[in-house]
C-alpha positions in Angstrom: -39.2 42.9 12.2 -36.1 41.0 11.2 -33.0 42.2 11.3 -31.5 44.7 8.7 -28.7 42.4 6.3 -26.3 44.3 4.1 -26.7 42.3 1.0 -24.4 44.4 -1.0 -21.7 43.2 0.8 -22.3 39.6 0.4 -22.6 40.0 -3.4 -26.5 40.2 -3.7 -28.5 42.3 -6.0 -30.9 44.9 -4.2 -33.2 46.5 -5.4 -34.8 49.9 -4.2 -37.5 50.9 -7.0 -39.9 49.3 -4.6 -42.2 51.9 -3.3 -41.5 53.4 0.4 -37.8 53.1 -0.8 -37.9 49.6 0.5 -35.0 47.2 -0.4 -35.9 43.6 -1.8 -33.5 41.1 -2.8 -34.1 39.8 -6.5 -35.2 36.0 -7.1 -32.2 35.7 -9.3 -29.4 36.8 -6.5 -31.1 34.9 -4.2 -30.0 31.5 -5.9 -26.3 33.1 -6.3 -25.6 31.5 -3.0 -26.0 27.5 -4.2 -24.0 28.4 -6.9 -19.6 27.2 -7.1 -19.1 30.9 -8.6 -20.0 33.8 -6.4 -21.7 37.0 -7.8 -19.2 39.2 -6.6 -15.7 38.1 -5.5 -14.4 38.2 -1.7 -11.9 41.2 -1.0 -8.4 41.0 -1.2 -7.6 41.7 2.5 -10.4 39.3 3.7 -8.5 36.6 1.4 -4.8 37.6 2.7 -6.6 37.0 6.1 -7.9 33.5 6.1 -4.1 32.1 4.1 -2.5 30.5 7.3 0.5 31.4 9.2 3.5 30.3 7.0 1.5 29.9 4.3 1.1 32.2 0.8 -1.6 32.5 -2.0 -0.8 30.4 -4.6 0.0 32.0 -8.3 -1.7 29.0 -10.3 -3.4 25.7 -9.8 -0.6 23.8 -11.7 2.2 25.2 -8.4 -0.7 24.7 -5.3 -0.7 21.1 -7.2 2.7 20.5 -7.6 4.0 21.7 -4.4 1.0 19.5 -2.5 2.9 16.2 -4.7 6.3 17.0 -3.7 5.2 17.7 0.1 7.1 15.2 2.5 3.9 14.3 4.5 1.8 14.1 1.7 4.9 11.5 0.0 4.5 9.8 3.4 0.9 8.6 3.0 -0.1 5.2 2.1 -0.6 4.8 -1.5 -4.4 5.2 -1.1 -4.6 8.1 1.1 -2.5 9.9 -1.4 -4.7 8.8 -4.6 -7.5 10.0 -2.7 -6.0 12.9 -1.2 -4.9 14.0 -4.6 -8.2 13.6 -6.1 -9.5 16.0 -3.7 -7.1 18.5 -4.5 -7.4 18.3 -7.8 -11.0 18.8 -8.0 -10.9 22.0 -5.9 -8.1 23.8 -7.6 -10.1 23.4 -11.0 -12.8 24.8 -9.6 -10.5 27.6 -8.4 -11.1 31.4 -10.0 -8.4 32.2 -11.8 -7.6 35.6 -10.2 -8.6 35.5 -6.5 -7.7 31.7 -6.4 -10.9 31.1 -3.8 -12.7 27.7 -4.7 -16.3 26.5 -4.1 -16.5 23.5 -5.6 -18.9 22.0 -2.7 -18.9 18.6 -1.1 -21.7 17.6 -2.8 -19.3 18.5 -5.8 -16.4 16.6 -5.3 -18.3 12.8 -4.3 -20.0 13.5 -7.4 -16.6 14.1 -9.4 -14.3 11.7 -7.5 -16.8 9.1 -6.6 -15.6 9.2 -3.3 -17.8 8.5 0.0 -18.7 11.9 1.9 -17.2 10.6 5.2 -13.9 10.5 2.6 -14.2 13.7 0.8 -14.5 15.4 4.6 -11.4 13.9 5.8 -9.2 15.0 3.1 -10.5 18.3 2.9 -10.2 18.4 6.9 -6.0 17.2 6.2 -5.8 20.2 3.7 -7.3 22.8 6.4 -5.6 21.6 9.1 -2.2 21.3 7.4 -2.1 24.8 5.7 -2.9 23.9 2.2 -6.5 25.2 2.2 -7.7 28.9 3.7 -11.4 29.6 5.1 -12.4 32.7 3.8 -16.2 32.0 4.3 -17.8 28.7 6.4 -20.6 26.7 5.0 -23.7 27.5 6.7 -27.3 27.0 6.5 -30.2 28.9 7.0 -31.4 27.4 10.3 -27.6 28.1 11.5 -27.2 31.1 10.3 -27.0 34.5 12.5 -29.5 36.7 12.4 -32.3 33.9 11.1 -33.8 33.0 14.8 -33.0 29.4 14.2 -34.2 29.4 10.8 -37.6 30.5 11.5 -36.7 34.0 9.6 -35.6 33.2 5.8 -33.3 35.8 5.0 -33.1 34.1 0.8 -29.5 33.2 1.1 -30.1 29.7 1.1 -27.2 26.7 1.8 -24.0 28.7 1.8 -21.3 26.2 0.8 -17.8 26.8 2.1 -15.4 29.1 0.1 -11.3 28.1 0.3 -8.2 30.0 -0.8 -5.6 27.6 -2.4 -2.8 28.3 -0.5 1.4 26.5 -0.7 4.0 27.2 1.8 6.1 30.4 1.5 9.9 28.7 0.8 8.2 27.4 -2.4 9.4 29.5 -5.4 7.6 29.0 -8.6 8.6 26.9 -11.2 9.2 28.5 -14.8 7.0 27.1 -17.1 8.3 28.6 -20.1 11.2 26.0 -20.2 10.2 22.7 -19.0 12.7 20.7 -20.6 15.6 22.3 -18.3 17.8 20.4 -16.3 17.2 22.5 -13.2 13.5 21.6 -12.8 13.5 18.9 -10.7 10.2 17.0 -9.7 9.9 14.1 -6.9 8.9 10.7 -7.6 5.3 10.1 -7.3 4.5 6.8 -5.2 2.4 4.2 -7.5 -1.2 5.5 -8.1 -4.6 3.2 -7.8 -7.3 3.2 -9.8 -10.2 2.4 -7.6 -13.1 0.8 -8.9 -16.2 2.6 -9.0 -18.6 2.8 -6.1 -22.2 0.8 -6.8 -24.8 3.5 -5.6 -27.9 0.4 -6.5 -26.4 -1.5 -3.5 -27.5 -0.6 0.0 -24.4 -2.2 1.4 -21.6 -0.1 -0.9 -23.8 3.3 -0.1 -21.2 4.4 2.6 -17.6 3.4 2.0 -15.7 1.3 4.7 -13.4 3.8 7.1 -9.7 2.7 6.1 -9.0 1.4 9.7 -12.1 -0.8 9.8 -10.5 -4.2 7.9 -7.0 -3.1 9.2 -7.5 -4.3 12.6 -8.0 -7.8 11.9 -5.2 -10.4 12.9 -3.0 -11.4 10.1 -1.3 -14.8 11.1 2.6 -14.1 10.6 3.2 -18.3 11.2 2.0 -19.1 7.3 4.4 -21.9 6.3 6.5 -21.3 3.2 5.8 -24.3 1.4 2.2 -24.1 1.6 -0.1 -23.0 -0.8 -2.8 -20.4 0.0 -6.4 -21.5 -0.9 -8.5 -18.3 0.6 -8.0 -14.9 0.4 -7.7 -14.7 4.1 -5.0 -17.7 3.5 -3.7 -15.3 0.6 -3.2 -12.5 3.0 -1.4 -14.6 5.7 1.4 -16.0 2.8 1.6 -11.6 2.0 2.4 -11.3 5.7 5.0 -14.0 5.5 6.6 -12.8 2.1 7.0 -9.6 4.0 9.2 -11.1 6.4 11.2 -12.8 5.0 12.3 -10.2 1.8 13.7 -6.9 2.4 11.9 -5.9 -0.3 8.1 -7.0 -0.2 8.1 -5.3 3.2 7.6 -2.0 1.9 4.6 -3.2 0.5 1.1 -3.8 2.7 0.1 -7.5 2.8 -3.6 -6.0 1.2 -1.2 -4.5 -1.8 1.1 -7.2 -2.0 -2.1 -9.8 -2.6 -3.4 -7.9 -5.2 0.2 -8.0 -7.1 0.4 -11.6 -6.5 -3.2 -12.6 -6.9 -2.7 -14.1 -10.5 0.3 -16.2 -9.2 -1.3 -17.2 -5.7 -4.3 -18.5 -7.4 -2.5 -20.3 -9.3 -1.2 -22.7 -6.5 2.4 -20.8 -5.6 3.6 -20.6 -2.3 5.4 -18.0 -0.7 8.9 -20.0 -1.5 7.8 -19.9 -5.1 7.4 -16.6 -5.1 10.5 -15.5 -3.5 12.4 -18.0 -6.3 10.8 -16.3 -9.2 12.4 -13.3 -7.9 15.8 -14.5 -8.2 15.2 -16.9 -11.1 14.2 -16.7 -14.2 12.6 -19.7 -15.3 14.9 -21.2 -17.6 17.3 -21.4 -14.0 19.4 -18.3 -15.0 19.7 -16.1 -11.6 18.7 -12.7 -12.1 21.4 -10.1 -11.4 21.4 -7.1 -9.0 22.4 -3.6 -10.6 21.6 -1.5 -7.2 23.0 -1.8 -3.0 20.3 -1.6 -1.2 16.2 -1.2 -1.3 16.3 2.5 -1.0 18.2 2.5 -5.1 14.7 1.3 -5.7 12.3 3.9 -7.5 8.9 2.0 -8.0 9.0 -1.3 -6.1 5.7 -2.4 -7.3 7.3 -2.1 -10.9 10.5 -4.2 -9.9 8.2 -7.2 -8.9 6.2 -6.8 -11.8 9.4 -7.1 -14.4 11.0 -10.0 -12.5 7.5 -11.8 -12.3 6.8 -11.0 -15.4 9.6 -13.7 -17.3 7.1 -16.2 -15.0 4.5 -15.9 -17.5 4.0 -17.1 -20.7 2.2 -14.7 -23.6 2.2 -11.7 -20.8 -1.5 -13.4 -19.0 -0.8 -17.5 -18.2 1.1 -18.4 -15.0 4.2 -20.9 -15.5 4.4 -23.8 -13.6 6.1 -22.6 -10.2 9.4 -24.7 -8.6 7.2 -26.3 -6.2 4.9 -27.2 -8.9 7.6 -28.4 -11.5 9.3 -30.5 -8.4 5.7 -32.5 -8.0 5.4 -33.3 -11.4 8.9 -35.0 -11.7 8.8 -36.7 -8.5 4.6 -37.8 -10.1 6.4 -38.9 -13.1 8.9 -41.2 -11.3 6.4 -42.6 -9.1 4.4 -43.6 -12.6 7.7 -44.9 -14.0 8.4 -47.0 -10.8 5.1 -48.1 -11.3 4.9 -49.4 -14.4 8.7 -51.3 -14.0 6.7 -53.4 -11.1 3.8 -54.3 -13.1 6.3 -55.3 -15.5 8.6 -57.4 -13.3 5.6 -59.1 -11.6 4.0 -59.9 -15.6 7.0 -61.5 -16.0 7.3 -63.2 -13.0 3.9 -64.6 -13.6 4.6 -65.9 -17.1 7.5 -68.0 -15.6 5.6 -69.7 -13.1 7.8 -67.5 -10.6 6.2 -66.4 -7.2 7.3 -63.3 -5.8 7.2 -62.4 -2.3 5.4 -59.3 -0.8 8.0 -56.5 -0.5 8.3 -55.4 3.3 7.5 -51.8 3.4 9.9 -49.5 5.6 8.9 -46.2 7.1 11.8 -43.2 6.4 12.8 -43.5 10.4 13.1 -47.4 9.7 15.1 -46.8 6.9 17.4 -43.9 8.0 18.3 -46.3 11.3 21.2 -48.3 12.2 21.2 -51.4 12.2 20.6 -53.0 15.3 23.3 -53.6 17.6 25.8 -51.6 15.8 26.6 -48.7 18.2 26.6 -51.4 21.4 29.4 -53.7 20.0 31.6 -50.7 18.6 31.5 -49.3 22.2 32.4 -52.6 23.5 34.9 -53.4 21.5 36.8 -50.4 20.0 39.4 -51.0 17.3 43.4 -50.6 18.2 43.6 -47.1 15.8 40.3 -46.0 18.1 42.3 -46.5 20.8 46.0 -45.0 20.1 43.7 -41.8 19.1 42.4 -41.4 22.1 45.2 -42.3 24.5 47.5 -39.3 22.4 44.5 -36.7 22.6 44.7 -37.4 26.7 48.7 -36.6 26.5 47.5 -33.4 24.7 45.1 -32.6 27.5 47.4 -33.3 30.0 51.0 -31.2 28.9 48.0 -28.3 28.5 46.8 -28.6 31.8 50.6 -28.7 33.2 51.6 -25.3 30.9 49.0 -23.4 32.7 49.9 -24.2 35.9 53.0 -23.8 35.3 52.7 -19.7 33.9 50.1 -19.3 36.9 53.1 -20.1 39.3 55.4 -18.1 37.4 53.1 -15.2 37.7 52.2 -15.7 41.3 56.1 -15.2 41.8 
């Protein structure tokens, strides 16, 4: 016989017209249980139980969401984590009833809404548990799982029991009037810069599982990429982030994987990381750009400062200007042509005067840059007379130095 379950206390529907006064549980209650709105709502004292230590029910889903965006560990994340964390959140406080504040919105739920991976989805909702924001009043269980089922064997028609959660926001937090938003003492932090992922291809075999966010971040970036050197490769691309980030105060509080995507346009284009850190200190027309804040923490939205300084670099908002680097090649290309043409010119002329001119002896820069020879031998060996009477009045410095010391040590030792 299996054992007796109080159904009426886990918001089934029982029914006892059966003959023998038997109880049954109706087909329609029994698929209550898949369902993200229960039949009948938890009790208030097993809600106040499950809200954590130092924690309170929240009054609406706008404060649980606001107070999760102006946390200082959520403000902390990586720009990412907290898109995706926020995601999350958001789908399980709309799916939050509107007097008990206990959400079921399912895992299942949220991939589906979010079009997140389910390895994701768990993680976040795993932060929110562990850091207060989210209370268990009932676990998600399964039949085979369950008590009182002998391992499943016994079907007791409550089916997949998804996990039920109290929104919940620290007790400090006071609400927020909404009737007057427009006040000067409502005061909201500073969101870091969102990302709009791209969506997820579920038709490829390869995207069905999304990469953990520490599996591409432990691959070597080289720090030595020269500054004068072009990327050609997105791993080359990376490297020049990774040097940009050391050498600007700025770019570092950027990842090299963010950073690439803001410069991709300009990187492809053949700058360098010099380039780069030009156009954000010169406009192109050679004008320096000036500097109304102290320091990098003035800074509200970094990604938008490099944006507007990069953004005079490129002409009709989409085409990439011709960099320094770039603009230095072409004039040195155009003199080269120019020298050129100016010896095809001289020998044409040479050649109609019956003049023959010799070939033109070709110095390296090292040959070029050197003395000539014998230079520094004969002005050692024969220094001029101005040469010597400096020299022979720096030694009578040396000397009346050397004779004042001693002198003040003897003095002393007196």
């Amino acid at each position: 016989m299996p054992p007796f379950t109080d159904y009426t206390r886990i918001g089934f529907a029982v029914r006892r017209d059966l003959p023998g006064g038997g109880a049954a549980v109706t087909a329609e209650a029994a698929g209550v249980s898949d369902a993200p709105v229960l039949a009948v709502a938890p009790s208030k004292a097993l809600i106040l139980a499950s809200v954590p230590r130092g924690m309170r029910r929240t009054p609406d889903q706008q404060a649980f969401l606001r107070a999760l965006r102006e946390d200082p560990e959520v403000l902390g994340l990586r720009y990412d984590g907290y898109g995706n964390l926020l995601r999350v959140a958001q789908v399980i406080a709309w799916a939050a009833d509107w007097k008990t504040m206990c959400s079921r919105p399912t895992i299942a739920g949220i991939c589906a809404r979010t079009s997140l991976s389910k390895a994701t989805v768990k993680r976040w909702v795993r932060w929110l548990r562990e850091h207060g924001w989210l209370g268990v009043v009932e676990q998600g269980s399964t039949a085979r799982f369950r008590k009182g089922t002998a391992a499943g064997l016994d079907d007791d028609g409550m089916g997949n029991r998804a996990a039920l959660w109290v929104l919940c926001i620290p007790r400090e937090i006071t609400p927020v009037p909404t009737e007057d938003t427009s006040s000067d003492q409502v005061k909201r932090a500073s969101e870091p810069p969102s990302l709009s992922l791209p969506r997820r291809d579920k038709e490829d075999p390869m995207r069905t599982r999304e990469v953990p966010l520490h599996a591409h971040r432990n691959s070597r970036i080289s720090p030595t990429w020269r500054l004068h050197q072009s990327p050609r490769t997105k791993r080359d691309r990376l490297a020049a982030c990774e040097r940009l980030r050391q050498e600007s105060n700025v770019l570092r509080h950027m990842t090299p994987w963010y950073l690439r995507w803001l410069l991709r346009p300009f990187l492809i284009a053949g700058w360098t990381p010099a380039d780069v850190l030009h156009a954000l200190d010169v406009r192109p027309d050679g004008s320096a750009w000036t500097y109304t804040w102290l320091s990098v923490d003035e800074l509200r939205h970094i990604p938008g400062w490099v944006r507007h300084r990069l953004a005079a670099w490129l002409a009709e908002g989409r085409f990439v200007l011709a960099s320094r680097s770039q603009r230095e090649a072409l004039a040195a290309g155009r003199r080269r042509a120019e020298q050129e043409r100016r010896r095809l010119e001289r020998q044409a002329a040479a050649a109609a005067a019956g003049i023959e001119l010799g070939e033109e002896s070709k110095l390296s820069r090292a040959e070029a840059l050197a003395p000539p020879p014998g230079a520094d031998a004969v002005g050692r060996a024969d220094p001029n007379e101005a040469f010597r009477v400096a020299r022979a009045e720096l030694e009578r410095r040396r000397q009346e130095r050397e004779a004042e010391i001693v002198a003040s040590l003897a003095r002393r030792g007196r």
